[in-house]
ZAMARGU-4260 file (C-alpha; in steps of 0.2 Angstrom, whole numbers, plus 5000, padded with zeros to 4 digits):
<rodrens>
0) 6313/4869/4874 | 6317/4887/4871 | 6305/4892/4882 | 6317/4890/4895 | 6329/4901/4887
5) 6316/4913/4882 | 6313/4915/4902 | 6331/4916/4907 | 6334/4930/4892 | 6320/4940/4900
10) 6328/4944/4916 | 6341/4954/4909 | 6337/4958/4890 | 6327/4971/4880 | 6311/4961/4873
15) 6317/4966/4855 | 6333/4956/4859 | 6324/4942/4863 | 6314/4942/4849 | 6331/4945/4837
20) 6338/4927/4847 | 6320/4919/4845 | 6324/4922/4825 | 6340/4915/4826 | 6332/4902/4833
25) 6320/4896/4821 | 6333/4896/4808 | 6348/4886/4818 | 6332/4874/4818 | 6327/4875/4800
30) 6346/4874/4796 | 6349/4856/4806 | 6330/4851/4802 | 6333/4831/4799 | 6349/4829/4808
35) 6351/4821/4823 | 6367/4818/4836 | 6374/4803/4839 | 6364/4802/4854 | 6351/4802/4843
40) 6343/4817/4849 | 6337/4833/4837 | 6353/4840/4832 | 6345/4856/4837 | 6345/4852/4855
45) 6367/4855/4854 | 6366/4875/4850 | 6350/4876/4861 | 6360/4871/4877 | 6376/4879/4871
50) 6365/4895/4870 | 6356/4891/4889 | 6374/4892/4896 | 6378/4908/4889 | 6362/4915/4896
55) 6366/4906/4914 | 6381/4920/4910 | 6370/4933/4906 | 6379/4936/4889 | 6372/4948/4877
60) 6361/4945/4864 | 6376/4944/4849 | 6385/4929/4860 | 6367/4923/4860 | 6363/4924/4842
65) 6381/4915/4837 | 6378/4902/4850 | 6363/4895/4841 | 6370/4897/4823 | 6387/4893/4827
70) 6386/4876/4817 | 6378/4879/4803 | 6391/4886/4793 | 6402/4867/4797 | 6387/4856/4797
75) 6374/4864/4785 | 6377/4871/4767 | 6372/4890/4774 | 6387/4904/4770 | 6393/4915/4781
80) 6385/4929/4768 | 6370/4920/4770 | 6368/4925/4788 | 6378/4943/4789 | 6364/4947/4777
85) 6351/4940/4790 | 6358/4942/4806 | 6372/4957/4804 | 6388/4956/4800 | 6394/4953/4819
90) 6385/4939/4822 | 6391/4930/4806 | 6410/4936/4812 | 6406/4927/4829 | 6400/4911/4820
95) 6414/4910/4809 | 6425/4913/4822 | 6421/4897/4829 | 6417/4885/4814 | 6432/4873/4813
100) 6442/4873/4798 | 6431/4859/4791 | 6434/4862/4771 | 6453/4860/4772 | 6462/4843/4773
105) 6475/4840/4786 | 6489/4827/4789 | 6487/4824/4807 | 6473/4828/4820 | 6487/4839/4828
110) 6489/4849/4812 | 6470/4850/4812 | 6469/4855/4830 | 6481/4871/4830 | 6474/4877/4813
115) 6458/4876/4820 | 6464/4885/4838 | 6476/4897/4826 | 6461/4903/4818 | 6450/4904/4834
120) 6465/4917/4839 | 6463/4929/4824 | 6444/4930/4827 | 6446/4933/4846 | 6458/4946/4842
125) 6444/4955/4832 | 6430/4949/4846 | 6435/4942/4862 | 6416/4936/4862 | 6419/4920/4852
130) 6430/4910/4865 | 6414/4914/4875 | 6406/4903/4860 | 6417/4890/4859 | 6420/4887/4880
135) 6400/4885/4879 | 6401/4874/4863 | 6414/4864/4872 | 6405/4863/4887 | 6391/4855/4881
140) 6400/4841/4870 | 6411/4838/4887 | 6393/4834/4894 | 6386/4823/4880 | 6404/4815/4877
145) 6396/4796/4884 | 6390/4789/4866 | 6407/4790/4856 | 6423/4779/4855 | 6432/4777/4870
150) 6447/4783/4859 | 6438/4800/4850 | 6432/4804/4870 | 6450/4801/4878 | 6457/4813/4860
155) 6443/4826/4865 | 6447/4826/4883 | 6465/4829/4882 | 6462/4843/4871 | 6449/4850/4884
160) 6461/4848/4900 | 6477/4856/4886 | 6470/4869/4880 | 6451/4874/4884 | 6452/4873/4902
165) 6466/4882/4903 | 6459/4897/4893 | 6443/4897/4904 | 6453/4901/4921 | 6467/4913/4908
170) 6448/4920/4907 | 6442/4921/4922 | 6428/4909/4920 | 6430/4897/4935 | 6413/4888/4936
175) 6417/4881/4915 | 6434/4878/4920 | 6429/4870/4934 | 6417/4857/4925 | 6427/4855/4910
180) 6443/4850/4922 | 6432/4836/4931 | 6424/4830/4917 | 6439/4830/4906 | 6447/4818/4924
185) 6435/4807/4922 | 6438/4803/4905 | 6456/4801/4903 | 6459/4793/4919 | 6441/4785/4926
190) 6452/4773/4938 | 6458/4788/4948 | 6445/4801/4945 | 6433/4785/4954 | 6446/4782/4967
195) 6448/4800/4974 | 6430/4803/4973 | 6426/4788/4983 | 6440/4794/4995 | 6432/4813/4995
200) 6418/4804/4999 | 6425/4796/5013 | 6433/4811/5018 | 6418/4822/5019 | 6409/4813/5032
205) 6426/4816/5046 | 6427/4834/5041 | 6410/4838/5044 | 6412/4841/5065 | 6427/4851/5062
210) 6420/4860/5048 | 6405/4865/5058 | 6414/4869/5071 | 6426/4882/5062 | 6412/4888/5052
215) 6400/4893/5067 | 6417/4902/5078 | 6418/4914/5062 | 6401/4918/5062 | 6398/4920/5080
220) 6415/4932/5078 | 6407/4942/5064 | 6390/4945/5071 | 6400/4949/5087 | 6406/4964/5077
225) 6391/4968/5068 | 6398/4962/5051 | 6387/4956/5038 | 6397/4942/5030 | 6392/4925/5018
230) 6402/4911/5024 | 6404/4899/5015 | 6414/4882/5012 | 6423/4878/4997 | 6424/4862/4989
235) 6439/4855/4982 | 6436/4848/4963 | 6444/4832/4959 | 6456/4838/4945 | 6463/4852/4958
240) 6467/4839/4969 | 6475/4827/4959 | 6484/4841/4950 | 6494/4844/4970 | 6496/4825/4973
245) 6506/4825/4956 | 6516/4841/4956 | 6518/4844/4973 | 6522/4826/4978 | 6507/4827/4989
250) 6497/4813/4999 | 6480/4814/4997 | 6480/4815/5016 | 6490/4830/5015 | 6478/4840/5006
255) 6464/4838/5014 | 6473/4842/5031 | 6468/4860/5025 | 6451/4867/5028 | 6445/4881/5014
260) 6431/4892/5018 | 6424/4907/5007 | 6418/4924/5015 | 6408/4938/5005 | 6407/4955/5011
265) 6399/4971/5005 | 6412/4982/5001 | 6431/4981/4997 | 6434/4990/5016 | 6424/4978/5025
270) 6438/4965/5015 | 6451/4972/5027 | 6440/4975/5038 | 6435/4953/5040 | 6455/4950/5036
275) 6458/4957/5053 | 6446/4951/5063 | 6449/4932/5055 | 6469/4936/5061 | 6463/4939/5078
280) 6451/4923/5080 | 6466/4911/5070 | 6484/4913/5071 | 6489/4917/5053 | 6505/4907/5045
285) 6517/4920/5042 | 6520/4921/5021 | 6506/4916/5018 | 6494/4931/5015 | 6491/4937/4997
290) 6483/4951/4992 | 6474/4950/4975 | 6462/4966/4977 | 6477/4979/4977 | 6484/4968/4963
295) 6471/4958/4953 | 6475/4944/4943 | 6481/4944/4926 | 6462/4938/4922 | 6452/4951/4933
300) 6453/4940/4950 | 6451/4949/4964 | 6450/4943/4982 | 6462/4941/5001 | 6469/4925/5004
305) 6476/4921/5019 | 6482/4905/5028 | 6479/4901/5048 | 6478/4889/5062 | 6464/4884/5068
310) 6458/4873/5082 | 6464/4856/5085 | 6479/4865/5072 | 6472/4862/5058 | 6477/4875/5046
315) 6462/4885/5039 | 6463/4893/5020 | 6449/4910/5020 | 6446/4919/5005 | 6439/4937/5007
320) 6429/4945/4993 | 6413/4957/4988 | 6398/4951/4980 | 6406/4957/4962 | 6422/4949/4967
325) 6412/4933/4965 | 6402/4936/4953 | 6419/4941/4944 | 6428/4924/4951 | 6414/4914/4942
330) 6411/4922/4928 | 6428/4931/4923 | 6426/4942/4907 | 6409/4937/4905 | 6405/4946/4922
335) 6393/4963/4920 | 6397/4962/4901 | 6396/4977/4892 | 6396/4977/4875 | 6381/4987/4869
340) 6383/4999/4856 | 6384/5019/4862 | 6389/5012/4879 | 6407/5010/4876 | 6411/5004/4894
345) 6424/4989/4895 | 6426/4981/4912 | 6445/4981/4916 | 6446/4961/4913 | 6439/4962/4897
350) 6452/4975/4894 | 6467/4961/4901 | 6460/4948/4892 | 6460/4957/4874 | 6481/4961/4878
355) 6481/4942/4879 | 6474/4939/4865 | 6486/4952/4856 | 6498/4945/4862 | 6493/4929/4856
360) 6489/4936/4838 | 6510/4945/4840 | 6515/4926/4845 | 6506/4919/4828 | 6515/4931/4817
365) 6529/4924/4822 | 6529/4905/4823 | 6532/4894/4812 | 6518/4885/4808 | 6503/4881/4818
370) 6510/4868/4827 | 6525/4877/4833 | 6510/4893/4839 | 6501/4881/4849 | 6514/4876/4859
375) 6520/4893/4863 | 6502/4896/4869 | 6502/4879/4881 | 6514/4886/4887 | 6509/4902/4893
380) 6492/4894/4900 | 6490/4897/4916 | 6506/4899/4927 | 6506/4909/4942 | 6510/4928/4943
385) 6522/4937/4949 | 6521/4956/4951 | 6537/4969/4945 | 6540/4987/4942 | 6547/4994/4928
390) 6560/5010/4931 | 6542/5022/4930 | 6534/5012/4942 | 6523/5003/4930 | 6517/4984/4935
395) 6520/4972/4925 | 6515/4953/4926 | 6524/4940/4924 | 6523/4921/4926 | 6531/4914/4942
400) 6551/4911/4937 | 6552/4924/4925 | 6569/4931/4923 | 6573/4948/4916 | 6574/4942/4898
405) 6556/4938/4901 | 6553/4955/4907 | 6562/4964/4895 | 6553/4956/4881 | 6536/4959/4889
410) 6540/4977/4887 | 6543/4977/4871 | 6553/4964/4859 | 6565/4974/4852 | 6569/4979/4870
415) 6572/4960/4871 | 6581/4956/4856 | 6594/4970/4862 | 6595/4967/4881 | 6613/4963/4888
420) 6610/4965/4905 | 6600/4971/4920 | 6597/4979/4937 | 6585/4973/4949 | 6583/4985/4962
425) 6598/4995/4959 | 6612/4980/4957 | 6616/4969/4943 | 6608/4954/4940 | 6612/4940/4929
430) 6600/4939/4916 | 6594/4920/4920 | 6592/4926/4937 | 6571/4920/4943 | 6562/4937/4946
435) 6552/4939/4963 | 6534/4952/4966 | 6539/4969/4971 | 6554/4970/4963 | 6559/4986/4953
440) 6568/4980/4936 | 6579/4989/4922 | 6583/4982/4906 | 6601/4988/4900 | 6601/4989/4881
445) 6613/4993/4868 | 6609/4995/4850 | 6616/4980/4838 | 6614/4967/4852 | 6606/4951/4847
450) 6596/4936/4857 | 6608/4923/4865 | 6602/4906/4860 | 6606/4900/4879 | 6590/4912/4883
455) 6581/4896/4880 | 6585/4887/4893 | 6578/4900/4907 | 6564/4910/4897 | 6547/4905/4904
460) 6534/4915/4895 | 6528/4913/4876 | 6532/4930/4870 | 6550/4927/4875 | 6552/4910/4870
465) 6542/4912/4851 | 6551/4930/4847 | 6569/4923/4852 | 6567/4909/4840 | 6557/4920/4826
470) 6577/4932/4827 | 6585/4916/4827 | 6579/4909/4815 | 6579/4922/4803 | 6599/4927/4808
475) 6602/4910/4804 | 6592/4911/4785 | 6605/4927/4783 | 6619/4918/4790 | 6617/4902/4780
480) 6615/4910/4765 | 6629/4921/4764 | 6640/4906/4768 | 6633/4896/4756 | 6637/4911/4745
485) 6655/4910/4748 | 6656/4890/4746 | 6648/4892/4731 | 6660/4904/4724 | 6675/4895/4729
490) 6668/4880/4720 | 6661/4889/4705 | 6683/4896/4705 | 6687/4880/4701 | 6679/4879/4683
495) 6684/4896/4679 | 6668/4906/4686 | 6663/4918/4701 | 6646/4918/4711 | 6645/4937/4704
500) 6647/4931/4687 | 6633/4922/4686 | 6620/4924/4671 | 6601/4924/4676 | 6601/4907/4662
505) 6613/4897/4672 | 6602/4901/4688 | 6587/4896/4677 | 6593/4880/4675 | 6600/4876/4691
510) 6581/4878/4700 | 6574/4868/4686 | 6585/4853/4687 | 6582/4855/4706 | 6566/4858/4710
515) 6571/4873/4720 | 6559/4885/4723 | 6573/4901/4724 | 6592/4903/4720 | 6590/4910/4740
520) 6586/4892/4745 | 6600/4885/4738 | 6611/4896/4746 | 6603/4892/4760 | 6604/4872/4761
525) 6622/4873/4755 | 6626/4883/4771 | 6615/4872/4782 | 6626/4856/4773 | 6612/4849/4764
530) 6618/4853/4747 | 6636/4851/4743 | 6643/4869/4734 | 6652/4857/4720 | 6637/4848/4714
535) 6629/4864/4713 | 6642/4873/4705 | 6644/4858/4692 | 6627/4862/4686 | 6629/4880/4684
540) 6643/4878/4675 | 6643/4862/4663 | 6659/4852/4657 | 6657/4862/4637 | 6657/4882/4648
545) 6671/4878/4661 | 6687/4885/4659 | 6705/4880/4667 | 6708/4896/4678 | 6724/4905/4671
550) 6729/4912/4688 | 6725/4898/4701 | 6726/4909/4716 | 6705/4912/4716 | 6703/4894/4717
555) 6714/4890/4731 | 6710/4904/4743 | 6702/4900/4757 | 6686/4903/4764 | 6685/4916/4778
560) 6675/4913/4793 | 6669/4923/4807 | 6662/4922/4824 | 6646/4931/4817 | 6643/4914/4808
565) 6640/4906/4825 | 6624/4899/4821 | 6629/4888/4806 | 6648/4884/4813 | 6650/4870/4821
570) 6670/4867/4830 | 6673/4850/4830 | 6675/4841/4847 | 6690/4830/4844 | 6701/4845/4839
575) 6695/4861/4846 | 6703/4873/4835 | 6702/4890/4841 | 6707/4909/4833 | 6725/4908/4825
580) 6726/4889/4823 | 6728/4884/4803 | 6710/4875/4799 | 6701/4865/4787 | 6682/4863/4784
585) 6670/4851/4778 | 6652/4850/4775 | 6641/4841/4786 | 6623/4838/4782 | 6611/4847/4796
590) 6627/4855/4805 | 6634/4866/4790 | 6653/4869/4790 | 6662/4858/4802 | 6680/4867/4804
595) 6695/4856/4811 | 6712/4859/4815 | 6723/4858/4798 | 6732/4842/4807 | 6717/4834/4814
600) 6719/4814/4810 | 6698/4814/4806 | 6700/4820/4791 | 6716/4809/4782 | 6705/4802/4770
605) 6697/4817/4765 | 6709/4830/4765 | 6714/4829/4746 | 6696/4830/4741 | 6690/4847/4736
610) 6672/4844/4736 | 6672/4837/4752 | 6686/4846/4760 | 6690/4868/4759 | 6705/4876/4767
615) 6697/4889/4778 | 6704/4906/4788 | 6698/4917/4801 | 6694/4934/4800 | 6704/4945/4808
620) 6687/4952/4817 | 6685/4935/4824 | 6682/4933/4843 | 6671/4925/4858 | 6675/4911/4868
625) 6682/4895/4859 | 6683/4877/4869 | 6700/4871/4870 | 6707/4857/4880 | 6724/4856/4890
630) 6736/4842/4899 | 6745/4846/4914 | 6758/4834/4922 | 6761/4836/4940 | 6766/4832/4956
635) 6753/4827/4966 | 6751/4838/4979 | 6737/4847/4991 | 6728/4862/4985 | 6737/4860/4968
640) 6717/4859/4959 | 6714/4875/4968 | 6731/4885/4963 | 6727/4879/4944 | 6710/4885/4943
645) 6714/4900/4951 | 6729/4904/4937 | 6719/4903/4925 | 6701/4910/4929 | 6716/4925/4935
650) 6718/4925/4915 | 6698/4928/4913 | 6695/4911/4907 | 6681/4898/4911 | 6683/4881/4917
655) 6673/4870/4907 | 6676/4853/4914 | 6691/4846/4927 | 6696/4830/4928 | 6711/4820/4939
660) 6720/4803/4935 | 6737/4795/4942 | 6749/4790/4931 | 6759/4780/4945 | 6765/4785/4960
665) 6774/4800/4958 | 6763/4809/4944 | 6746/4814/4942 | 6738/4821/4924 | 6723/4835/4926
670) 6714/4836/4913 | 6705/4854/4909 | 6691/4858/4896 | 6692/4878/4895 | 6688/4892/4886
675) 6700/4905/4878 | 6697/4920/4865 | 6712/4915/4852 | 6730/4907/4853 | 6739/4921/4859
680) 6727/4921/4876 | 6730/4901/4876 | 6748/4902/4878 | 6746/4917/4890 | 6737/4903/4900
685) 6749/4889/4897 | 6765/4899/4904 | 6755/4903/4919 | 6749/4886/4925 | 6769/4881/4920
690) 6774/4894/4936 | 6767/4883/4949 | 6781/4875/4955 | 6771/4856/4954 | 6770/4858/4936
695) 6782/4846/4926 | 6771/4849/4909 | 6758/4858/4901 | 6751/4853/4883 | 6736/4858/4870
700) 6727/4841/4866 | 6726/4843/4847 | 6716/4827/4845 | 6707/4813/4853
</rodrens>
């Protein structure tokens, strides 16, 4: 068995590296000497394969080494000490790197998959080599995946098709990709993987006259010009295809209306050199032409594409690319790898591929919890690029829909965090606004701007997405706790205490009878609502230490809100109070204060309730737009709906919602949901829509 590898490993290693992996060898057998897989072969004959497909990548002799070790640190009782002392300290990274996270005990098998996929990202960060490793590893149990549970197969195969494949082509490494994507079909949905090969089958044989036929014009075209060219056809896999017929809304006639063939040149002129001759022979469909030498991929792929009609009309899919081009498409950062010591030479995919995974490590930092990472990174695997400039000229790449927020934060996060607006080649552009290739984008900032939380509903990429949340998140920490600081003193002023007051004993005892782990906490979950400040306060201070506050005033001033509390104030819908109006909050588990008109009817039966009910007031600084609703009773008449809207978007208000009823005959109501900064900019409102001479009366809905 390991002559084979041996024989591979001799084309393009030094004999002394053969001779380290032969050692390696030996022991990975020693190791796993007695087990067996459940397929019941040698146990051995798993890293031995896992090893062959490396060397079918012409990896060096480190991948190799990790390759045949990289389960005995999860299956045998050997350290990882054990075998940096044996086999170096890189190899014993690489091998860790890959082990799972076998020794800890997890809730869910999606818990033990991100942990497991979170800690493959911090040993990639430090060497890119070990999702070479794992692809392989993974490779291999894709192929032997027949002898388990039909449930443990479909489990293993959504993973592949989630995650692993996905990484292989953010990689670069097409031919694993490919295999892992076909396989992975086949196991989660055998009744169409069967059904659309048998009718590729089909296909095939009333494709082959017209393929022939296309195939030998090119040829005799090329020699015709002396060019030497491979041309080649390319195969459409299964998963690809069913991938179009379900996003695209595609027939499976459709797709294979298009003919792709393949050509390989010599040099990166004779590219453009073919690209011209292949527009001469076909008429080319205009748009259709991309050009990924100029600009590679984000994963190192190079290559012309171009899209023409053929004979008969069929429209013909060409690929132009060099011999390394290939080599690079197949093999993506495992292409020509340089990772010898003294050399210091790293091929410009390598070089993309550690950003990713930097940025992947940046990402980690900041979510949540493992869970929360690898969704963030599903979602950045593999979207189309897009290619814009920043104001030097700098490329950068984007995901297709990306919006300047998306750029802004691929620049740098703090650039993100305090964007407020943009130009895209010289004019203003809303910030949700879907970014195209070639254009030239500038990020206006300002210092004390913060992320919008409606940037999640247009962001596309990761970065954006987990760093918006990670500021969120934490503004709301600060946001909750200072509130819950001020409920907490206004309770606390009703037993004759203050929240600065407060001895380190009383604190003490609060997180003991509560189990909380910091007085922070607290704070925290009474400004989210989950606490209620007069239960905490009546353990702070018990019935024997409370006194009857002499002057009064302290316990009956109301709590001051701003709109910097945004993300824990929630306006309550049936009243819609806005700057000015006299209000009243409460409590709400999850929401956090709920503030209310004083007069609203939904809270009568808790109005004389202090630990449920707290007179509130806003601060003077308070300001943004506010939802208030209005009634206007009119004449019907045409164009009225269009003179309304027009006074008051005049007023720089927005329409929310506009609705129309009949009272009878002679009167209709409209209805308007808008938004207005305070009470004095309402009534500015109101008197305007009272000019229009249908207007018999306008009114503030104070509740529903």
């Amino acid at each position: 068995m390991l002559s084979v590898l041996t024989e591979k490993l001799s084309n393009y290693l030094e004999p002394k590296e053969v001779t380290k992996i032969e050692r390696a060898y030996r022991y990975a057998e020693q190791c796993h000497s007695g087990q067996l897989r459940q397929s019941g072969d040698p146990y051995i004959t798993h890293p031995l394969a896992v090893a062959n497909i490396l060397a079918d990548m012409r990896l060096d002799h480190e991948s190799l080494m990790a390759a045949l070790l990289h389960d005995v640190i999860e299956d045998t009782g050997v350290t990882k000490g054990q075998i940096s002392r044996r086999f170096g300290r890189t190899v014993a990274d690489l091998v860790d790197g890959v082990s799972k996270l076998s020794e800890i005990e997890f809730e869910t098998k999606a818990q033990l998959q991100a942990e497991s996929f979170q800690k493959m990202t911090l040993a990639m960060s430090k060497d890119i080599r070990v999702v070479l490793v794992k692809l392989a590893d993974r490779l291999h149990n894709m192929r032997t995946l027949g002898v388990l549970p039909a449930e443990k197969r479909r489990r293993i195969a959504r993973e592949t098709l989630e995650i692993y494949a996905p990484i292989a082509q953010r990689l670069g490494i097409n031919d694993i990709r490919v295999e892992l994507e076909d396989i992975g079909f086949a196991i989660m949905y055998p009744l169409r993987h069967r059904r659309l090969r048998e009718a590729l089958k089909a296909a095939g044989k009333n494709r082959k006259e017209i393929v022939s036929e296309i195939h030998q014009a090119i040829e005799v075209r090329l020699e015709r010009e002396s060019f030497l060219a491979l041309v080649k056809g390319r195969e459409k896999h299964l998963w690809s295809i069913y991938k179009k017929m379900r996003d695209k809304h595609k027939s499976f006639r459709d797709i294979m209306d298009v003919f792709a063939f393949r050509l390989i040149v010599n040099s990166v002129d004779d590219c453009y050199r073919t690209l011209g001759i292949m527009h001469n022979i076909f008429k080319p469909v205009p748009g259709e032409f991309k050009d990924y030498i100029a600009i590679p991929k984000a994963n190192g792929y190079q290559s012309l594409h171009t899209v023409l009609v053929g004979m008969h009309g069929v429209l013909i899919e060409v690929q132009i690319r060099t011999h390394e081009m290939e080599t690079m498409a197949n093999y993506g950062i495992a292409a020509h790898w340089e990772y010898k010591a003294g050399e210091g030479t790293i091929e410009a995919s390598q070089r993309r591929a550690i950003r990713w995974v930097q940025g992947l490590l940046e990402m980690q930092q900041q979510a949540g919890d493992s869970l929360e990472f690898l969704e963030h990174v599903k979602t950045d695997l593999f979207p189309d690029e897009i290619y814009v400039f920043t104001p030097k000229g700098r490329i950068i790449e984007l995901p297709s829909k990306a919006t300047p927020v998306d750029f802004a934060y691929s620049v740098h996060t703090d650039l993100g965090n305090s964007c407020i607006a943009c130009r895209v080649d010289g004019e203003l552009t809303p910030l949700s606004e879907q970014l195209q290739s070639g254009q030239k984008i500038e990020i206006v900032s300002t210092q004390g701007a913060q992320p919008n939380p409606n940037w999640l509903n247009f962001v596309v990429t990761a970065k954006a997405r987990s760093a918006i949340r990670h500021f969120l998140k934490n503004q709301q920490h600060d946001e909750s706790v200072d509130l819950g600081k001020r409920l907490l003193d206004k309770a606390l002023a009703n037993f004759g205490s203050r929240y600065n007051s407060l001895k380190k004993s009383q604190i003490k005892r609060l997180l003991k009878e509560t189990s909380a782990p910091t007085f922070e906490y607290v704070l925290q979950q009474i400004g989210l609502g989950n606490q209620v400040p007069f239960a905490v306060a009546n353990i702070l201070v018990p019935p024997s230490k409370r006194k009857i506050p002499e002057d009064r005033r302290n316990a009956t001033l109301p709590v001051v809100i701003d709109s910097s509390d945004s993300l824990i104030l929630h306006y309550a819908r049936c009243c819609h109070p806005i700057p000015g109006d006299p209000i009243l909050g409460h409590v709400s588990p999850g929401k956090g204060l709920v503030v209310h008109l004083e007069s609203c009817h939904n809270l009568k039966e808790i109005r004389n309730h202090p630990e449920k009910c707290m007179s509130l007031s806003w601060s003077l600084s308070a300001e943004g737009e506010f939802p208030v609703e209005i009634k206007v009773e009119c004449t019907p008449e045409r164009g009225f709906i269009a003179a309304l809207a027009s006074r008051i978007t005049d007023q720089d208000a927005t329409i929310e919602t506009i609705n129309t009823t009949e009272k009878d005959a002679y009167t209709s109501i409209v209805d308007v949901v808008l938004t207005v900064r305070n009470r004095v900019h309402l009534a500015d409102i109101i008197r305007r829509a009272r000019s229009l001479a249908a207007v018999r009366k306008v009114y503030r809905v104070k509740n529903k």
